[in-house]
N, C-alpha and C positions, 0 to 999 in steps of 0.2 A: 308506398305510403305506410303500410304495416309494419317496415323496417326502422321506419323513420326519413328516409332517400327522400326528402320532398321535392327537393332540386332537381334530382332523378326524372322521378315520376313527373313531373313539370315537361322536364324535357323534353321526354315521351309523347308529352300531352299535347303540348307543340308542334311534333312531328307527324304528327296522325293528319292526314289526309281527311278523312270524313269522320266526323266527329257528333255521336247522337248524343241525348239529356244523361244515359248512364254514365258518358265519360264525363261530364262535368261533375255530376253527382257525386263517383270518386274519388276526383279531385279536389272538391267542395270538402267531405267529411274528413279526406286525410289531412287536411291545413286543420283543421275544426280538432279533429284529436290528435294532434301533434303541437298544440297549443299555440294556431298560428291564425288569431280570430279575426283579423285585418287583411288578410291574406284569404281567408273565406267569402269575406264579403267583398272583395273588391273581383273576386274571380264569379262572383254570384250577378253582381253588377255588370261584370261581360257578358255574362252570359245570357242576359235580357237586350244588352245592347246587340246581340248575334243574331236574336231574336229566336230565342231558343225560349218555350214555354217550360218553366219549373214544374216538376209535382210534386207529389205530399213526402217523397224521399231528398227532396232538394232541400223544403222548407227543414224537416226534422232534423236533416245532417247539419245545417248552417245556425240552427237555434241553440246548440250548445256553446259556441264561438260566442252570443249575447248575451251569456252567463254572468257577466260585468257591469258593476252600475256605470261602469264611463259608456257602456254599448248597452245599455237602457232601450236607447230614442230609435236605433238601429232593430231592438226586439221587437219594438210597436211597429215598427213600420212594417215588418214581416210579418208579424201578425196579420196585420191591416190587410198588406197580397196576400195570405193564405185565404181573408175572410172572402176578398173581392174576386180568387179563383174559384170559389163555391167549396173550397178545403176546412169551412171553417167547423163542419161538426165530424171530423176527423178522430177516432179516439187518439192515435199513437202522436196526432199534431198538439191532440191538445194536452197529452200527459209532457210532452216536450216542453209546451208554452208553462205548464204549471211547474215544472222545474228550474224553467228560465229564468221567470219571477219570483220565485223564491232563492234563486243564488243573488236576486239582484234585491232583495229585502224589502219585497213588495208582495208580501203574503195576502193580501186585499185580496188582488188580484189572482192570485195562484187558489183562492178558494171560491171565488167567483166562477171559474174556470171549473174545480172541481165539483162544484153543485150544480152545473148546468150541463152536467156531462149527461146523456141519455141513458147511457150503458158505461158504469161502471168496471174493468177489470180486476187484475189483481196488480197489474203495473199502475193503474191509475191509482189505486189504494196505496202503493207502494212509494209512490212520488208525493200522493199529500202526506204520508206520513214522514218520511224525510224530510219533507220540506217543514213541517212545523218544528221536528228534531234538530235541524241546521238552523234555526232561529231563535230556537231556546226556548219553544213552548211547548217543556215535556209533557205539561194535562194532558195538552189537546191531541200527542201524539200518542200517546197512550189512548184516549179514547176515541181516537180516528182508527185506532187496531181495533178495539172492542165493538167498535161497531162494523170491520170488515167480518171480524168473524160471526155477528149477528148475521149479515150479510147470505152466510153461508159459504165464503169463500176460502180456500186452504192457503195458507200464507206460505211465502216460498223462501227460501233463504237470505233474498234480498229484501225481504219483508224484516226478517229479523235483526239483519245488517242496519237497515233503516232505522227501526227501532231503539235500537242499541245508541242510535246515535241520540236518542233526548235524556240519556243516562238514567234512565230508570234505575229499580230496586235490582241489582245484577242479580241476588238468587230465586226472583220469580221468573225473569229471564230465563235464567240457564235450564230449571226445570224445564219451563214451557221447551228451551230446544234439546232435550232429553228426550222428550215426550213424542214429539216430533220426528225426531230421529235427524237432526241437522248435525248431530257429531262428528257427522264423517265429511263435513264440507268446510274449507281451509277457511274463507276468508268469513265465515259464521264465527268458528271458534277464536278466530285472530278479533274479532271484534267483542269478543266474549272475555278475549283475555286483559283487551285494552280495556273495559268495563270494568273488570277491577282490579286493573291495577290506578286507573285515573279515579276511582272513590275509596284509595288507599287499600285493600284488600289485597295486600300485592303478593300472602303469602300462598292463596288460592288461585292468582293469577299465574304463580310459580308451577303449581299443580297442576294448572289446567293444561301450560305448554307441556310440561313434562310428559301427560298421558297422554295429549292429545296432541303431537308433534308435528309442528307446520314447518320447522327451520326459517322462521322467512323472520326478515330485519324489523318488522312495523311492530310484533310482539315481544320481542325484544327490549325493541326502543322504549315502549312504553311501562315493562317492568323495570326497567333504569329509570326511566323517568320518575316511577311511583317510591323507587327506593332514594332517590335525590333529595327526592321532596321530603323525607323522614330524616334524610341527614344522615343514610346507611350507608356512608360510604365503602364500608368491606363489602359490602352487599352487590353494590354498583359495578366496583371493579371486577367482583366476581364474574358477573354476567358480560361484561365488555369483555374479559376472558374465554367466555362461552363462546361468545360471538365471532372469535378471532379463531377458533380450535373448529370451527363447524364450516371454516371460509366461508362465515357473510363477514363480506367488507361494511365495516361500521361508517355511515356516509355523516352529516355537516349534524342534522339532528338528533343522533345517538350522543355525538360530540359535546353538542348544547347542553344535551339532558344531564350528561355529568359535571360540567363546569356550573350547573349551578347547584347542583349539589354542595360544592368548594367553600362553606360555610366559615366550617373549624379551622383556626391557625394550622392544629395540629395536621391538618389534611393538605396545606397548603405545597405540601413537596409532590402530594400526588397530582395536582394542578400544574403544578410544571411539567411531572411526567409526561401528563397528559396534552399541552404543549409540546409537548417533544414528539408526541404520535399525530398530531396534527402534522406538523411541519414532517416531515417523514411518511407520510400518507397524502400532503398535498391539500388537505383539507383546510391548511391555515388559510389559502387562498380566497377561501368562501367566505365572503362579508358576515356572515351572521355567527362563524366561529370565531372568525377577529371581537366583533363585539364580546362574544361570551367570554372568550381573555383579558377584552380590556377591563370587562366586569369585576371579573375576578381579582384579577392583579389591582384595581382601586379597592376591591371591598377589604385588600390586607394593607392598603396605604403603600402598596409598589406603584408610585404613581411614574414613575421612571421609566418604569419597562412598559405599563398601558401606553404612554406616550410615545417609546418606543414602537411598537407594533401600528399603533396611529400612522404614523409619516412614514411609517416603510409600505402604507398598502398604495396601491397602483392608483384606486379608486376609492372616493369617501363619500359613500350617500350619506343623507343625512340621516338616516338612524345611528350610524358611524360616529357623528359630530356627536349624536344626543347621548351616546353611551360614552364617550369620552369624557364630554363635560359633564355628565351627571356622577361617572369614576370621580372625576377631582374635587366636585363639590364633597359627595360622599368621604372621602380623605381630607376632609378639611384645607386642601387645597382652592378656596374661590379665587385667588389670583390667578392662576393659572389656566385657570376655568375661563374665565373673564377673557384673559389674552386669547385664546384658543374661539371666543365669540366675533373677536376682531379681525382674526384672521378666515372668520369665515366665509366673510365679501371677497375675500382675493379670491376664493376660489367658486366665487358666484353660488354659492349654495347659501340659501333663503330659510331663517330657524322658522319653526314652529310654535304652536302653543308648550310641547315639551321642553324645547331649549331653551325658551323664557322663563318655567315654571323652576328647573332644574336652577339657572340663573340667579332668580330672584331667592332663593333658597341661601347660594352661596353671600347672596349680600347680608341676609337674616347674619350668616358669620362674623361676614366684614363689619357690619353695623353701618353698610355705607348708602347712605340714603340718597345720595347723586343719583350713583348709578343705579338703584332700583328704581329713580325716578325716570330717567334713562330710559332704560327698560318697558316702562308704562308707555312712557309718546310715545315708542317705537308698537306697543299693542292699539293703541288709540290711530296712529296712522296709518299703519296696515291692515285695519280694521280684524284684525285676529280677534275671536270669540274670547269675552271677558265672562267665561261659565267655567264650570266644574274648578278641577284643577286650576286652572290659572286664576281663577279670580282669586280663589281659595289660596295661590300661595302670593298672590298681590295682597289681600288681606294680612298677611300672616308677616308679611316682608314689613310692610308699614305698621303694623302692630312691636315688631320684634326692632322697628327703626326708631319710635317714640312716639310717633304721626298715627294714634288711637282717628282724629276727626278724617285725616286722609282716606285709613281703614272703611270709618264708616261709609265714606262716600262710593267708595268701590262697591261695598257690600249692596247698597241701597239701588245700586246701579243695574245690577242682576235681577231678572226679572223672575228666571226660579232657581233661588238655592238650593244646590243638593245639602244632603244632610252634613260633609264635611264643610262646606262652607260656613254651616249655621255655626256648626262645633270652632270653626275657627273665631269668629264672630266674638261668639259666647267665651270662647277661652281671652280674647282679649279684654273685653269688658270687666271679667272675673281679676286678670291682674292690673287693671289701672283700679278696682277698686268700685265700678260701676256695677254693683249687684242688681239692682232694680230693671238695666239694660240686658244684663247679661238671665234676670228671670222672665222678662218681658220674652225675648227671644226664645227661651224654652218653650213659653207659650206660644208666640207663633208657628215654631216650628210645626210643632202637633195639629196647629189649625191647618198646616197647607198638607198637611195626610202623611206626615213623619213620622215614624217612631226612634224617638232617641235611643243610642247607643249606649256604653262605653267611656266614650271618651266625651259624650256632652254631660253625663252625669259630673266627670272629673271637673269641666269647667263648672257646674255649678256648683258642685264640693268645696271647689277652691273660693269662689263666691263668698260661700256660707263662710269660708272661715276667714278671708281678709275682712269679711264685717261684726265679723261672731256671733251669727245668728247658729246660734244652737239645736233649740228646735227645729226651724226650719232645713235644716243640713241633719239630722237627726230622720226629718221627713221624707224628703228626698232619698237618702242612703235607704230606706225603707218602701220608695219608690220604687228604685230601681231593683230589686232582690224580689220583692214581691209581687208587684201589677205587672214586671217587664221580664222578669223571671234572668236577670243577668250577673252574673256571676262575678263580685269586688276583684279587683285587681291589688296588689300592696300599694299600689299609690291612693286609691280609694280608701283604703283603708287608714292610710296616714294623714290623708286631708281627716278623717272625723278624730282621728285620736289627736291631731292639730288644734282642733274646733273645739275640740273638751279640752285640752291642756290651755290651750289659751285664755280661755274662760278659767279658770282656776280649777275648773274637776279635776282633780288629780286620779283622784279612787275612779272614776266614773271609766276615764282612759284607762287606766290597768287595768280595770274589770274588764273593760271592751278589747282590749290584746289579748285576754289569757281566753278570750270567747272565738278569738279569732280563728276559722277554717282552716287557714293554710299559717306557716311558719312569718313570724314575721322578722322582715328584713333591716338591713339598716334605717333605709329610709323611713320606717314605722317608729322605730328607736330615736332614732334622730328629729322626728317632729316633735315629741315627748321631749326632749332634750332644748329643743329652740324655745318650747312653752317654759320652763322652766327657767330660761333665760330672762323671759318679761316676766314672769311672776315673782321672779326671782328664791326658787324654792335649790338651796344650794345642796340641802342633804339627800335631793330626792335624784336632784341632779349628777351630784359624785356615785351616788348609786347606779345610775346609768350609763355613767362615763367606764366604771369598773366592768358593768356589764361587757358593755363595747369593747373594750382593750380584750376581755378573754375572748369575747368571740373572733377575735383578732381582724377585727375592722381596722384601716388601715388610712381611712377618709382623713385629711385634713383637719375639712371641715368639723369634725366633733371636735378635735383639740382646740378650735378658733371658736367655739362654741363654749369651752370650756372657761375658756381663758375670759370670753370677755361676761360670764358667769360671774366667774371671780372679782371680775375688773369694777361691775357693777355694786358691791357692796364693798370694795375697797380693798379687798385680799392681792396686795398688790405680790409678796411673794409667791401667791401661791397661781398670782398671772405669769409670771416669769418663770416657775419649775415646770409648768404646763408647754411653754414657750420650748424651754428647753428639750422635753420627754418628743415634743414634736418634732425638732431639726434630729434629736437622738434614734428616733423609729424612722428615717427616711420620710415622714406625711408627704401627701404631696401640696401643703399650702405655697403658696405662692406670691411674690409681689403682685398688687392689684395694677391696671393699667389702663386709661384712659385712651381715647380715640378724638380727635376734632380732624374736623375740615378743613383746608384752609382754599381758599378763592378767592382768587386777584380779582382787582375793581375795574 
């Protein structure tokens, strides 16, 4: 069983002529750590039928195999026979039971257990404190520590392992296991190293393998990981480098952790490489590295070769389907997307909330309001949750369709909106022009215990200026900087200088650019430029447009800006030299183009 031989050991088990509780027992915990938890309990369930009496090494070994919310009801009920063998105040049953339920997200219960405990150890310590850490309540796991060492108990390594897992401050951390003396035990410092590399600290994370050398894959993976996520790609390769020169065979998520690093065009030839060490390591085979290719190859519009990899693999869960059609939407491909929804029945695989949401996104492109209606019966019939995400992009689908009242009904439908739902909400009211709907909803939000972002200030910026309430978008931007402490974005910043230009402040907008934090962009430039269109202010406007050309802006759009500038007071040559400077600089304007339905009767 310690080999892995289960089949083996099985056989064995078979053969054995007289057979007492230690041999099941064995055979129990080796299925249980071999990752074979139906196979635990079905051999635990012979072994009552043999009439063979369990003890408290039977329950303990078979309670890690219930680690699963689908084997819940299986945990209780073993609970239940440990209570009604008199096993129930057991400490080593019950630090098991409290690990149980917390893999199965039933923390209630795992401190229920741990407050009723008589006698405390340091494994019992150990287990509540992991278990709040694997749930993502780092307070409580941090002062479930503080009060072990009130306690008077010496934390052991697996204490700090534990720990480490609710992400704490890594350099109050790493002291404490200095202090301690845990520097010389591997899988402390591999957890110490994943600490910071996963709170970006990854050049101390680099340090810490370097002096503290474990050679082992998991610390590795995670400073590749932490340098992905920065976008370091010389960084990355270096260390997948390391990994190869030290013979650890880099396995499915070292693989992962750099393909999504694969950001930059300019990176886009190392993605292939890296494709090319897949397939030649065998690792393309792993569903979850196919996904991270098809990823990649959509996020550069290779929708050819993601497709490609798609129908060559053997098998297509459906995380498979959702990272393909979400690659096509992402590429502007929603036809394709669409078709690949169609064929998903032929192969009996059943979308989700993500392959609806991914979906409904591509019809936002299409414009096509069939099928995101489509889309919806098929949520309303299958009774799939209309929350988070999907509702959010059901709203955003019928918003970006023209069907504003459809949106609303969806919206009103959701019994609690997350705060991206509100922001969707609020961003559609804001462009049909509905401000009072779109402030109404600010305010609700904050009553149902939200605090606005970001991107709900944006909608109500945009609010303030499709109505040209000045002040009150004045207010707001003043909101958000100061009582929320949030930091303008250039789009923020061009909805107010919008808001003043519109209004005729001309001074009030350039005073408010040249006050600006950060550099401003086109798009800041360019609001300033559309105001100037309705006001029709042409000297302030050529002024801007001269600007634009040196910065060597390249938008179309400002020349179509220019022109009908021009076109407005009647400058009709100087519509046409604009015309022209625009097909002469390559712009990218374009014929506009229209979409209808058409459906037979």
């Amino acid at each position: 069983m310690k080999l892995g031989f289960t089949t083996h050991a099985r056989q064995l088990f078979e053969d054995m002529t007289f057979r007492d509780v230690v041999s099941w027992n064995v055979l129990i915990c080796g299925y249980s750590q071999n990752g074979l938890p139906y196979d635990a309990l079905q051999l635990f369930v012979h072994m009552l039928r043999e009439s063979f009496r369990p003890n408290q090494t039977t329950i303990v070994s078979l309670l890690p195999s219930c680690g699963l919310r689908g084997l819940i009801l299986q945990g209780r009920s073993i609970h239940g026979f440990g209570i009604k063998a008199g096993l129930g105040w057991d400490p080593q049953l019950n630090n098991a039971l409290t690990s149980m339920y917390a893999k199965c997200d039933n923390l209630e219960a795992s401190q229920l257990l741990f407050e009723e405990m008589a006698e405390k150890n340091v494994v019992s310590w150990n287990t509540m404190i992991g278990a709040y850490g694997q749930n993502g309540f780092s307070d409580k796991a941090i002062l479930c520590f503080k009060e072990m060492l009130k306690e008077g108990l010496e934390p052991s390594p697996v204490t700090m392992t534990n720990l480490m897992s609710a992400n704490p401050v890594p350099e109050t951390v790493h002291c404490y296991i200095v202090k301690c003396g845990f520097t010389d035990d591997a899988s402390v410092v591999t957890s110490l190293v994943c600490l910071y590399a996963k709170q970006g600290v990854t050049d101390i994370a680099k340090l810490l393998y370097k002096y503290f050398p474990t050679n082992d894959l998991i610390s590795l993976t995670a400073i590749i990981s932490s340098y992905s996520e920065k976008g370091d790609i010389e960084s990355v390769v270096e260390c997948f480098i390391q990994t190869l020169q030290l013979d650890i065979k880099p396995d499915a998520v070292a693989l992962i952790s750099v393909l999504h690093g694969i950001t930059s065009p300019s990176h886009f030839a190392i993605g292939c490489a890296f494709h090319g060490y897949g397939l030649k390591s065998g690792l393309i085979t792993d569903c979850l590295v196919a996904n991270g290719l098809i990823s990649m190859y959509s996020r550069f519009d290779e929708v050819e070769a993601a497709l490609s990899l798609f129908f060559d693999m053997s098998e297509k869960p459906l995380i498979t389907w959702n990272s393909v059609i979400s690659g096509c939407v992402q590429a502007g491909k929603s036809s394709d997307a669409m078709e690949l929804f169609c064929k998903m029945n032929k192969y009996e695989q059943k979308p989700d909330a993500i392959t609806i949401a991914s979906l409904l996104s591509g019809c936002c492109q299409l414009g096509n309001l069939r099928i995101g209606e489509t889309l919806h019966d098929y949520v309303l019939r299958n009774n799939v949750k209309v929350e988070d995400f999907t509702g959010t992009a059901l709203i955003d689908m019928y918003i970006k369709c023209g069907r504003l009242d459809y949106a609303g009904k969806v919206f009103y439908s959701i019994n609690d909106p997350c705060l991206a739902t509100w922001n969707s909400i609020i961003s559609g009211y804001s462009l049909y022009g509905l401000e009072h709907k779109a402030f109404s909803c600010y305010s609700k939000l904050q009553e149902q215990g939200l605090e606005p972002d970001e991107i709900t200030f944006l909608g109500v910026l945009a609010a303030c200026t499709h109505a040209g309430l000045v002040n009150v978008g004045l207010e707001y931007f003043r909101i958000m900087t100061e009582e929320y402490g949030l930091m303008p974005s250039l789009q923020h910043y061009a909805c107010i200088v919008g808001l003043l230009g519109r209004a005729g402040l001309f001074k009030e907008a350039i005073k408010f650019i040249n006050n600006m934090e950060i550099r401003p962009d086109s798009a800041v430039w360019g609001a300033l430029l559309s105001a100037c269109c309705i006001q029709q202010e042409v000297k302030l406007g050529e002024g801007l447009a001269k600007k634009l050309f040196l910065l060597n802006y390249k938008n179309g759009g400002f020349y179509v800006l220019m022109s009908n500038l021009y076109a407005i007071v009647g400058r009709w040559d100087d519509v046409a030299r604009v015309r022209d400077m625009m097909r002469d600089s390559g712009g990218d304007g374009c014929s506009g183009v229209s979409v209808i339905e058409v459906t037979s009767i």
